[in-house]
Structure formats: structure tokens, C-alpha cells
N, C-alpha and C positions, 0 to 999 in steps of 0.2 A: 564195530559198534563203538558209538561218541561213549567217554563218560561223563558222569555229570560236572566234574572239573573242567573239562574242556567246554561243552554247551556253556558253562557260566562264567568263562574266557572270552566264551566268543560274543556274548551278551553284554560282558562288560565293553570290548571294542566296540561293538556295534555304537552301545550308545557316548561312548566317547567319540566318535566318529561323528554321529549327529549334535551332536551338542557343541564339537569344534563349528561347524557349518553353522549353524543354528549364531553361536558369537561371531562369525566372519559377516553374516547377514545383517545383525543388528549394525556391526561398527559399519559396515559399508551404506546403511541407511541413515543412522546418526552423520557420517563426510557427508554423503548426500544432501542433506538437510543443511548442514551449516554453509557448504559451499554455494548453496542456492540461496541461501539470505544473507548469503557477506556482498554481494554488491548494494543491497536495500541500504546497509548498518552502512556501508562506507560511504553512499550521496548522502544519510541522513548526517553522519560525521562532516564531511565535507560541507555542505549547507551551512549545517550548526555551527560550524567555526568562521565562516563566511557574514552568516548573518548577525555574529555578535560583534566582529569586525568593523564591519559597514552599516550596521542598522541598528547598534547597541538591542542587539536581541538578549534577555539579560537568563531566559526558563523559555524551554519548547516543552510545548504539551501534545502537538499533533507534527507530523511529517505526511507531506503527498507526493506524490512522484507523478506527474502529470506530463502526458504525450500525445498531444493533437498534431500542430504544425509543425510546432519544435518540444523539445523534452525540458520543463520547468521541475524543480524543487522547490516547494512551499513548506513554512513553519507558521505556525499557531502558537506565540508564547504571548510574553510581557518585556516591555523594556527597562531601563534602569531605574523607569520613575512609576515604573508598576503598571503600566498605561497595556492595556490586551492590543497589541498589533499582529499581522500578517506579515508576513513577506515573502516576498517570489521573485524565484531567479531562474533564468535559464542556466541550463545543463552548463555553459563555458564560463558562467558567473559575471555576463555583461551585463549591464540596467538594472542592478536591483531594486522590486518596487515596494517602498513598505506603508500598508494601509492599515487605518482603525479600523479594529474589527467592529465597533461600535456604526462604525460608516456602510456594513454591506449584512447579507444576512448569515446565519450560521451553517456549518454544516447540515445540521439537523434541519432547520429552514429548509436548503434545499433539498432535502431528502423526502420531506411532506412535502415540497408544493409538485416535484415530479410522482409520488404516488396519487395527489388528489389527481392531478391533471391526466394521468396513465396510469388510472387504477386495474386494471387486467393485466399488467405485468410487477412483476416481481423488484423490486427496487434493492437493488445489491449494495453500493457504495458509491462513497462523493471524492471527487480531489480536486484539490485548489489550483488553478495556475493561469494561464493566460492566451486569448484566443483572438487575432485580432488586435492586438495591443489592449486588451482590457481585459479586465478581473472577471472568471468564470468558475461557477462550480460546476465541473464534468458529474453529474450521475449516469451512472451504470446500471440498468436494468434488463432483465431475461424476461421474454413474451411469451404467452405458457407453451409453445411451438420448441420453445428454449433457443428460438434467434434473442442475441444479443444487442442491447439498445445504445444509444449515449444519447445522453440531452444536455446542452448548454445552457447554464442560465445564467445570467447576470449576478455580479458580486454585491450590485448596490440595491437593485433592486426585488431581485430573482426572476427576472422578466427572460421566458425561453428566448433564445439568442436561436438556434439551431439544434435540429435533434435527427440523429444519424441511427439509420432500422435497419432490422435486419441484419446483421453481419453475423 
């Protein structure tokens, strides 16, 4: 027969036992986590020191990471003289191209003109870069089927360029 010293020995292990697991889980999803967003933080770093470099980018307000042809990094600050520019580089940091933001339309721009235009899907998110040798915002949208969309639009004008369905 247990007595009740031992039953509340064996209660105590128990939940020491779950509770170690219980912290191995957490900290293995916390590494998880950060190991999966340290390459985002190191293009966004890279870019950023890139584009103040070569484009007197002076404040970044936004980061894209854009992957059609080839893989560009886009920022959205101000330069030295306060002036809102863009610029876009591809992934090995040849041709950087810096435009007024004043010259094309905004994120937000193209986020409305792909829901007016494809209102029956879900409009997810926009990123800056380049398709073609010109300035494009990539939206992302889900069709209620949950196929995934891209629609290109132009940076100057928001005029659909090309729009890829289903995937």
C-alpha cells in the first residue's frame, strides 16, 4: 500500500517532469521564431545600409522583399533633404533605382485599385520592386476557393501590368 508521502512525491515528479517539457517547447518555438525572421531583419539591414550608401536614403518607413523574375529589396523613407523617395535594388545590389514617391501611386493605392478591380477575392498585401525593368506593385490576393493570386500594377500609374491565378 502507497502512502500518502510517496503519492505526493510522485505528484511532485510528475509535474516537474511536465513543466521541464512544457519550458523545452516554449524555448524551441521562441529559436524557431527568431531563426525564421533573421533573414527578413538581415536583407532589411543590408538594403538599409545600401541605400543610404548610394541613395542618401536618410529614415526607412517600409521594407519589401519582392520575387517575380529576380528577388529585389525595396525601402520607403526620406532622403537628406526630407524628400519621400523609394528605392529598389536587386538581391546582388546592381542598378539601384530611386524614385519619388510623389511620381507613382502608394501602397495603399494599390491595394484599393486590385480590390475594386477583384472584388470576390481577398486582397492580402503589396510589395514594391521591379518586373520588366519597371516599377511594380506585386498584390497578393486569395480567391474564396483559397487559390492564390498576384496582380502587377504599375508604379506610375497603377495600370494592371499582369495578373498570375491560381497558384
Amino acid at each position: 500500500m502507497e502512502t500518502s508521502s510517496k503519492k505526493g512525491h510522485r505528484l511532485e515528479w510528475i509535474l516537474l517532469v511536465v513543466t521541464l517539457v512544457l519550458v523545452f517547447v516554449i524555448i524551441g518555438f521562441v529559436s524557431l521564431f527568431y531563426r525564421s525572421s533573421r533573414p527578413l531583419a538581415q536583407a532589411k539591414d543590408e538594403a538599409t545600409t545600401m541605400a543610404k550608401k548610394y541613395a542618401d536614403l536618410d529614415t526607412v518607413d517600409e521594407f519589401y522583399w519582392f520575387t517575380r523574375e529576380k528577388t529585389y529589396f525595396s525601402l520607403l523613407g526620406k532622403d537628406k533633404n526630407g524628400s519621400k523617395i523609394a528605392v529598389i535594388m536587386p538581391k546582388d545590389g546592381d542598378k539601384i533605382k530611386v524614385l519619388n514617391q510623389k511620381d507613382g501611386i502608394t501602397e495603399l493605392q494599390a491595394l484599393q485599385k486590385a480590390a475594386q478591380a477583384y472584388p470576390d477575392e481577398q486582397v492580402m498585401k503589396a510589395s514594391l520592386g521591379m518586373f520588366d525593368e519597371k516599377p511594380v506593385w506585386e498584390v497578393t490576393s486569395e480567391s474564396g476557393d483559397g487559390a492564390v493570386n498576384f496582380l502587377l500594377l504599375s508604379y506610375e500609374e497603377g495600370k494592371e501590368i499582369k495578373k498570375i491565378s491560381n497558384i
